[in-house]
C-alpha positions as CSV (number, residue, x, y, z in Angstrom):
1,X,2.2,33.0,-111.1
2,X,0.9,29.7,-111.4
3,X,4.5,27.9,-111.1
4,X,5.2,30.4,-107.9
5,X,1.6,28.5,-106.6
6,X,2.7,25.6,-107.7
7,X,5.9,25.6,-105.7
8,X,4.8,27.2,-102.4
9,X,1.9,24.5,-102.4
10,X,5.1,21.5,-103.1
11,X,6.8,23.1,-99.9
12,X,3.4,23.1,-97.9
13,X,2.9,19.7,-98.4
14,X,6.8,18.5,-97.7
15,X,6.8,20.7,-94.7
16,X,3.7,18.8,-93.5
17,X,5.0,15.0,-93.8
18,X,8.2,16.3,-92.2
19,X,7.2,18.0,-89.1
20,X,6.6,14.8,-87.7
21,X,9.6,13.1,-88.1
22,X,11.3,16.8,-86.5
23,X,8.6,16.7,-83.8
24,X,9.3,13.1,-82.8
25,X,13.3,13.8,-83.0
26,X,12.8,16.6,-80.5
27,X,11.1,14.7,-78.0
28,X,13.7,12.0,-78.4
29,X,16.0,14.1,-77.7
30,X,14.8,15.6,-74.8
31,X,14.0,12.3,-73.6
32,X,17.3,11.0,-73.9
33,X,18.4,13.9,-72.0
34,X,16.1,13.6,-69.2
35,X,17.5,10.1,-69.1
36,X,21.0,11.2,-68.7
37,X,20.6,13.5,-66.3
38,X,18.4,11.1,-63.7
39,X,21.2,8.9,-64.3
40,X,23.6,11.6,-63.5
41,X,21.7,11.9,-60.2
42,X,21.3,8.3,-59.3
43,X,25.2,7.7,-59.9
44,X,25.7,11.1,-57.5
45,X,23.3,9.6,-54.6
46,X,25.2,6.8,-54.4
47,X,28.6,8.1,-54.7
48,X,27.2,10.6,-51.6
49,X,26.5,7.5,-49.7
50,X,29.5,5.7,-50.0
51,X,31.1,9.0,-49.3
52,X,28.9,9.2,-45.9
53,X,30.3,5.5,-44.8
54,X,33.8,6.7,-45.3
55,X,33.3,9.2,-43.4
56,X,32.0,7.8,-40.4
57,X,34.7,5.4,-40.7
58,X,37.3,7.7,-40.2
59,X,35.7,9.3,-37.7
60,X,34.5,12.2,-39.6
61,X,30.8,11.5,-38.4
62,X,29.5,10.2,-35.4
63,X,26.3,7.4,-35.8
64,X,23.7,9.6,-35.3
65,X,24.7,12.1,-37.9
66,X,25.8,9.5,-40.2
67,X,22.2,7.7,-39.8
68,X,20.4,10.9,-40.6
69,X,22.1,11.7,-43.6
70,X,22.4,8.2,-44.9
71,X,18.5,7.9,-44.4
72,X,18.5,11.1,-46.2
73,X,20.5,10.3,-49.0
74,X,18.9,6.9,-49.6
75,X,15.2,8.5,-49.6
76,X,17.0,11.4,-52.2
77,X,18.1,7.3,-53.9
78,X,14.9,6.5,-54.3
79,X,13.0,9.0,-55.7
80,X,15.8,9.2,-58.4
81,X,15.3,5.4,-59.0
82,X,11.4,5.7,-59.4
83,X,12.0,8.6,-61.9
84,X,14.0,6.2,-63.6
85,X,11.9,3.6,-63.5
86,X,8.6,5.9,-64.6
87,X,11.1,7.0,-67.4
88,X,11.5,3.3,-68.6
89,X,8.1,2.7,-68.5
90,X,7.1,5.7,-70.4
91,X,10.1,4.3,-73.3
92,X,8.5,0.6,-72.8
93,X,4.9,2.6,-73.5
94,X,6.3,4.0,-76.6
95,X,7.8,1.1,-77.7
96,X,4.3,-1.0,-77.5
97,X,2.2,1.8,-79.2
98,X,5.3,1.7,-82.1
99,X,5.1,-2.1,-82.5
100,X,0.7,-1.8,-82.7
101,X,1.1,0.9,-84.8
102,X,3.4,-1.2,-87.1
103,X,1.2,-4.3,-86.9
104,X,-1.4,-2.5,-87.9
105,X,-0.2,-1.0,-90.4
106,X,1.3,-4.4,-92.0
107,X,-1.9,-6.2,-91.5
108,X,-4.0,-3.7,-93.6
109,X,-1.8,-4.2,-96.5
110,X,-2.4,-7.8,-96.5
């Protein structure tokens, strides 16, 4: 009885320091993910406006359409580029709160 205590307390305590390490590889995961796909979109947006400028060069468009959906496409652009850019902040963020986190950590040792 005592060993089977024994053992279930060793598996508590290892499941404990672990989660961390899974929790944080989860949310880098998902984070890399939601990196991929806004660049997924931003490579899209532009591809759709080079695609509207060949068009109205052959003729496909006339100006005014071409104007509206280019103005469209560059404001769908730029939200996709401020996600991006939020994105990079939020990994810059991180990064900071790693390196004080480290730094403190060292200095208490000292």
């Amino acid at each position: 009885m005592g060993v089977a205590l024994a053992l279930a307390v060793a598996a508590a305590a290892i499941a404990f320091a672990i989660w961390p390490l899974l929790r944080g590889s989860a949310a880098a995961e998902a984070g890399a993910l939601e990196l991929s796909d806004l660049t997924n979109q931003r490579d899209m947006a532009i591809e759709d406006l080079r695609e509207l400028d060949f068009d109205r060069a052959l003729g496909n468009l006339s100006d005014e359409d071409h104007q509206a959906l280019r103005e469209q496409s560059k404001r769908r652009a730029v939200g996709i580029l401020k996600q991006l850019q939020a994105h990079e902040g939020r990994i810059d963020e991180e990064i900071e709160q790693a390196v004080a986190a480290l730094r403190n950590g060292s200095g208490s040792k000292r």
